[in-house]
N, C-alpha and C positions, 0 to 999 in steps of 0.2 A: 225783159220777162220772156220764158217760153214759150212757144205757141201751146194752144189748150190742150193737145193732145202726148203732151211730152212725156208724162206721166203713166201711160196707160204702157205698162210694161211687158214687149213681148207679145204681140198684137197687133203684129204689121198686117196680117189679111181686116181684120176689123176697123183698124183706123183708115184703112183704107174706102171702106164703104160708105165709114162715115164720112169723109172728107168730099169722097161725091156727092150724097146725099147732102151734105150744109152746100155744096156749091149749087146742085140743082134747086134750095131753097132758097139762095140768096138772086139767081136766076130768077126764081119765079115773082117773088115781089118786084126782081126791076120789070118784070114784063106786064105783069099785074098794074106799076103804075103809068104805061101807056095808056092812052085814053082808048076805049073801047069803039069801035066801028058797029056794033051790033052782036047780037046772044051768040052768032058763029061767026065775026068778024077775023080779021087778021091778029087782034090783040088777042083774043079768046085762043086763036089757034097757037101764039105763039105762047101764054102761058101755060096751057098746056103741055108743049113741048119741054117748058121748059124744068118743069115739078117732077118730068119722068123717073127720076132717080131717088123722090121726096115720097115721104109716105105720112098720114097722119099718128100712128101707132107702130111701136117698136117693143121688142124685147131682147133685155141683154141678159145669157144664159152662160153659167159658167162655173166651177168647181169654188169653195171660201177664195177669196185671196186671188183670183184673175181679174178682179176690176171693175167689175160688172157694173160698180155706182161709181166708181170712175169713169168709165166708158160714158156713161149716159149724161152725166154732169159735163164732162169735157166736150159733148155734142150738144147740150144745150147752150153751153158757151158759143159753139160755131153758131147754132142758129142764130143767137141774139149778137155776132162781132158786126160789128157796124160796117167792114169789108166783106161778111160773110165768109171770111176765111181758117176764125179761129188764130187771131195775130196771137192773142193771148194779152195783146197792152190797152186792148181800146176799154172804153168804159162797159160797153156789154160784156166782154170776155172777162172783166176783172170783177165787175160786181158780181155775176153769175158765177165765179168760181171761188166767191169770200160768201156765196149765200146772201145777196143783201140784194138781188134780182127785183121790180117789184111784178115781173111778168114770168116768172121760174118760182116753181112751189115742191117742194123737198117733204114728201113723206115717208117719215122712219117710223115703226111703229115702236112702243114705248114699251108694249108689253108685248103677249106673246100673239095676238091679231090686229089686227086693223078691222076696225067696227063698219056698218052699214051709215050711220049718222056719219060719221069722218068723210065717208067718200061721198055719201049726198051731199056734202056740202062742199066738196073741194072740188067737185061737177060742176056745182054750179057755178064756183068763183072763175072755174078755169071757161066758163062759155063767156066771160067779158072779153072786150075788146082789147088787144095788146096796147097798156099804155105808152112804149114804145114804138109803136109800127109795125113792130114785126113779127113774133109767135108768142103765143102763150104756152107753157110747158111744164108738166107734169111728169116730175120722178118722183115714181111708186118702188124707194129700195123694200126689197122682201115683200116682193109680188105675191110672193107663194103663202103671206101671212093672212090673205086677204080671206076674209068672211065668205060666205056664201051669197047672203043677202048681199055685202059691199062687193063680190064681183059681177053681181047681177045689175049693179046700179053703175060700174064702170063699164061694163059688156053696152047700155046704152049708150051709154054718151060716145064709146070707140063705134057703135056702130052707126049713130048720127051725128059727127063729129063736128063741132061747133069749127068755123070758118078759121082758121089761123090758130088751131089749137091743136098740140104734138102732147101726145103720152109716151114717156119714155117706164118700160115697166123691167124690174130685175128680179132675177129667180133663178135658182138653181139648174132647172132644167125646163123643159115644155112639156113634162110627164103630167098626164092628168091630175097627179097629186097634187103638184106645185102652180101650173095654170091650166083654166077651163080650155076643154080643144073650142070651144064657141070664140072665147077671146084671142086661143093663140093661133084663130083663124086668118084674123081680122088684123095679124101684127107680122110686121117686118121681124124675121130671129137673127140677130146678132148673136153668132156662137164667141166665148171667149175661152180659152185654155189655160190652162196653170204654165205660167210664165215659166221658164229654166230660172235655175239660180245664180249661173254667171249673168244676167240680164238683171236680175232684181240685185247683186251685189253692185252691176254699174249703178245703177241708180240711188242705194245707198252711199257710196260713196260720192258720186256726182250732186247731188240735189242735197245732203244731209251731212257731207263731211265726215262720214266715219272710215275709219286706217281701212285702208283692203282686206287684210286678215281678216279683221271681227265681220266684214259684211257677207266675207264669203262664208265665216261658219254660219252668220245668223239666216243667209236667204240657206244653204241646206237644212237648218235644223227648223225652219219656218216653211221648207216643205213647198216653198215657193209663191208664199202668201205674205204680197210687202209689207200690209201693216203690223204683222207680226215679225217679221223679220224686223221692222226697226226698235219697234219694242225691245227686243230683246238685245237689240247692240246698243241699246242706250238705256235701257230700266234695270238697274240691279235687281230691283226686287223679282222683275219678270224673270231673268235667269234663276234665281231661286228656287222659285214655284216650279218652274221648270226641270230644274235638280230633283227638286224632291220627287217629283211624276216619275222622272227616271229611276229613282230609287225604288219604286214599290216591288218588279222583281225579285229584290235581293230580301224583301221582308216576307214577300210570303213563302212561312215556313209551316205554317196550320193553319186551324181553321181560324183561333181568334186571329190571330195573324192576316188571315185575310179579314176579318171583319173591322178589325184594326183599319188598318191601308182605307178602307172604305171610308170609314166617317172620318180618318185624315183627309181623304180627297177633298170630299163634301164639305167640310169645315175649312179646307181653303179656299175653296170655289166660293163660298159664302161670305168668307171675309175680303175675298177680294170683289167682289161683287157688293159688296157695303160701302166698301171703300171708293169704289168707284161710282157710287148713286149721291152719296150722302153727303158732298156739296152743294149738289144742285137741289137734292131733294130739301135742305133747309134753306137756299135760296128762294125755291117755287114756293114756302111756306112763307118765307117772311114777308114777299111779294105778296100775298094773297093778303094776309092782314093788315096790312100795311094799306095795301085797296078797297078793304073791305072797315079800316077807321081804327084798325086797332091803335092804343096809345094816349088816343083820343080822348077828351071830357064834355059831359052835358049828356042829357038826355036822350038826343041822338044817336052819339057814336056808341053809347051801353045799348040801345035798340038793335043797332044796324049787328054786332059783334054777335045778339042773340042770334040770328037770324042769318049768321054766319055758318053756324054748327054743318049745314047741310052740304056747303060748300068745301069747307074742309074738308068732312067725308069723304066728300065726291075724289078731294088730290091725292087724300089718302091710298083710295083704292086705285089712283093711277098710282102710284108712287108703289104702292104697293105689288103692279103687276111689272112695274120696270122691273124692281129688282128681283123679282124670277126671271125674267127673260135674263137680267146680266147674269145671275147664277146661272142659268144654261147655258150659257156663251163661255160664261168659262169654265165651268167643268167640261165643254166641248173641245177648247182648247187642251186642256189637261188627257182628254182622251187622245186628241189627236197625238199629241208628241208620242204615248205610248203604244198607239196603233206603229210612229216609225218606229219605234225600238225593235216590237214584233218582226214587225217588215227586215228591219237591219237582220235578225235574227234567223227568218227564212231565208233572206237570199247569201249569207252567210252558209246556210246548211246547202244547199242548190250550187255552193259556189260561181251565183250569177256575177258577171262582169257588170256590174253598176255599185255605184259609190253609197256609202252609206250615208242614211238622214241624219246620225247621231255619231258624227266623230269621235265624241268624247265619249262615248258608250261604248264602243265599235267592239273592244276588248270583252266586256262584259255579252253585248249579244254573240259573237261568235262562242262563250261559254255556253251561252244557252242553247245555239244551234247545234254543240258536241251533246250537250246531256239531252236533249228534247227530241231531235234529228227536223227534217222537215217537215214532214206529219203533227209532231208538237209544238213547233213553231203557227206552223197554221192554223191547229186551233185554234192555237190562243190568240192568235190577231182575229180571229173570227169571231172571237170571245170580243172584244173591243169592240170590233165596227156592228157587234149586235146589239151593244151597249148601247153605242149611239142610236142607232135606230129605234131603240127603244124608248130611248126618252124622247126623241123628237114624234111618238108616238104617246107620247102624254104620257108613259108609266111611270109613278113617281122614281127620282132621280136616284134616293139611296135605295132603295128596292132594285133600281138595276143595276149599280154598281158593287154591291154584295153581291149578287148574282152572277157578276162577272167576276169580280176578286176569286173568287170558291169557283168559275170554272179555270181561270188564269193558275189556282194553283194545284187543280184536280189533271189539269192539261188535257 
């Protein structure tokens, strides 16, 4: 198996920080179990020393697609390898990295926040003692979803940090939007970069077996973000969806035409975002009644089913706020491919020396960049990346993709 950080593509200054930082925390526990001399003794002095490089709070910052829950996962691993080195084969590096940790706690949020209850409680599970020996550890992916009340209630616990307890926190950026400056005071910043594409093509090919060709088209048209990139050298469907994004160009011809393009977006973002909920989500359903007696006969189990009503509710409305988040993940996808088309399109008209995102387009945007010139290429990616902005600003989704369709073909 490869060591834990084999993965983190294209991040040699970052893996490198962490590989100090797991060394100075595995440092610190062998010093830690010398026997103490007294509060300033020679053990005290030497643990000390030896943590220099260890912090209790981190954040990994970095563009979709740089790794940022990669990064933090594959450090959680170094902390918990039993060498402290991040072998990648010992029991700590392989349960940590299959998620089956029971000192490593993984919060993704389901919907589009992460509540105040969630993080008070995940405080407090994380101030027990490593049943392991060695850290307890908290990845918070999508830091920047966090509540207000639930960053005020993690701002505690980072600033009186329970004894052998590391938050590992991911997020976009360190702009006020995304974390409080109070928090990302208080945190070690791991910056990560959008990896090149010859680097995520090695890795396709290396780790997943795909021909050279397909992984070199899919890390450029994936823009340099691996789990899109592999999607797309192995999901029919995902090149599909992807075709069609590309096609919207060529339809808008007016205004239905744009309005057209629109609720096509939006109704594959939808179905593909169903599709992808609606295993699980009829799984967490049958689980529930299943626990809650459904199937069941006697007096009892008709009681308990009543009295279930409120419970389901309650999965409903998660289930319910998953699959908006997954509809915005992928109409965000669906934005992105056509922000590169734009992109292809401008630096086309600019005649910039760099390669286009969209090979297979390449023909079609350098048309666009003869009838639009530069100036109308620009808009119209500007018209895209304010789209995004918009919805990640809560304005309903077809509300700002109309508005973008009708400026994409006003130019």
């Amino acid at each position: 198996m490869a060591e834990v950080f084999a993965d983190l593509v294209g991040q040699a200054e970052a893996v490198a920080t962490l590989r100090r930082a797991a060394d100075s925390a595995a440092a610190l526990l062998r010093a830690e179990a010398v026997p103490a001399t007294g509060a300033g003794g020679p053990a005290a002095e030497s643990a000390a020393a030896a943590g220099a490089g260890m912090t209790h709070a981190w954040i990994f910052t970095g563009p979709p697609g740089s790794g940022r829950s990669v990064a933090a996962r594959a450090f959680a691993a170094a902390l918990q390898c039993v060498h402290g080195t991040g072998c990648g084969a010992c029991p700590g590096c392989h349960t940590t990295l299959a998620g089956t940790h029971a000192d490593v706690r993984l919060v993704v949020p389901e919907g589009l926040s992460i509540g105040v209850g969630e993080m008070r409680a995940l405080v407090l599970r994380a101030a027990s003692t490593p049943s392991g020996g060695r850290w307890q550890v908290v990845i918070i992916s999508d830091a920047d979803r966090l509540t207000e009340a639930a960053g005020n209630a993690l701002l505690k616990a980072i600033e009186e940090p329970p004894p052998r307890t590391v938050f590992l926190l991911c997020a976009p950026s360190t702009h006020p939007d995304d974390v409080s400056v109070t928090i990302r005071s208080r945190c070690r910043i791991v910056p990560l970069r959008q990896p090149p594409a010859d680097a995520v093509a090695e890795v396709l090919v290396r780790r997943d077996g795909i021909a050279p060709d397909v992984a070199g088209w899919a890390a450029a048209a994936a823009q340099g973000h691996v789990g899109r990139a592999r999607r797309l050298a192995r999901d029919p469907e995902a090149r599909q969806r992807r075709d069609a994004v590309l096609a919207v160009p060529r339809r808008l011809t007016g205004v239905g035409a744009a309005f057209d393009a629109a609720s096509a977006l939006i109704e594959a973002a939808e179905a593909e975002a169903a599709a992808s909920v609606a295993e699980l989500d009829e799984a967490e359903r049958a689980a529930l009644q299943t626990a809650l007696g459904a199937g069941g006969t006697g007096r009892g189990a008709a009681a308990a089913m009543r009295g279930a009503a409120g419970q389901l509710k309650d999965l409903e409305k998660r289930q319910k706020s998953r699959a908006t988040r997954a509809q915005r993940d992928a109409l965000d996808r669906a934005l992105v491919d056509l922000a590169g088309f734009y992109r292809d399109a401008l630096a086309s008209a600019l005649r910039a020396p760099v390669a286009p995102v969209h090979t297979d387009t390449a023909a079609l945007a350098e048309a666009g960049a003869q009838k639009w010139a530069a100036e109308g290429a620009l808009r119209r990616l500007e018209a895209v990346l304010e789209c995004r902005g918009a919805i990640e600003a809560n304005v309903k989704p077809r509300i700002a993709v109309e508005a973008m369709m009708l400026a994409l073909w006003k130019g």
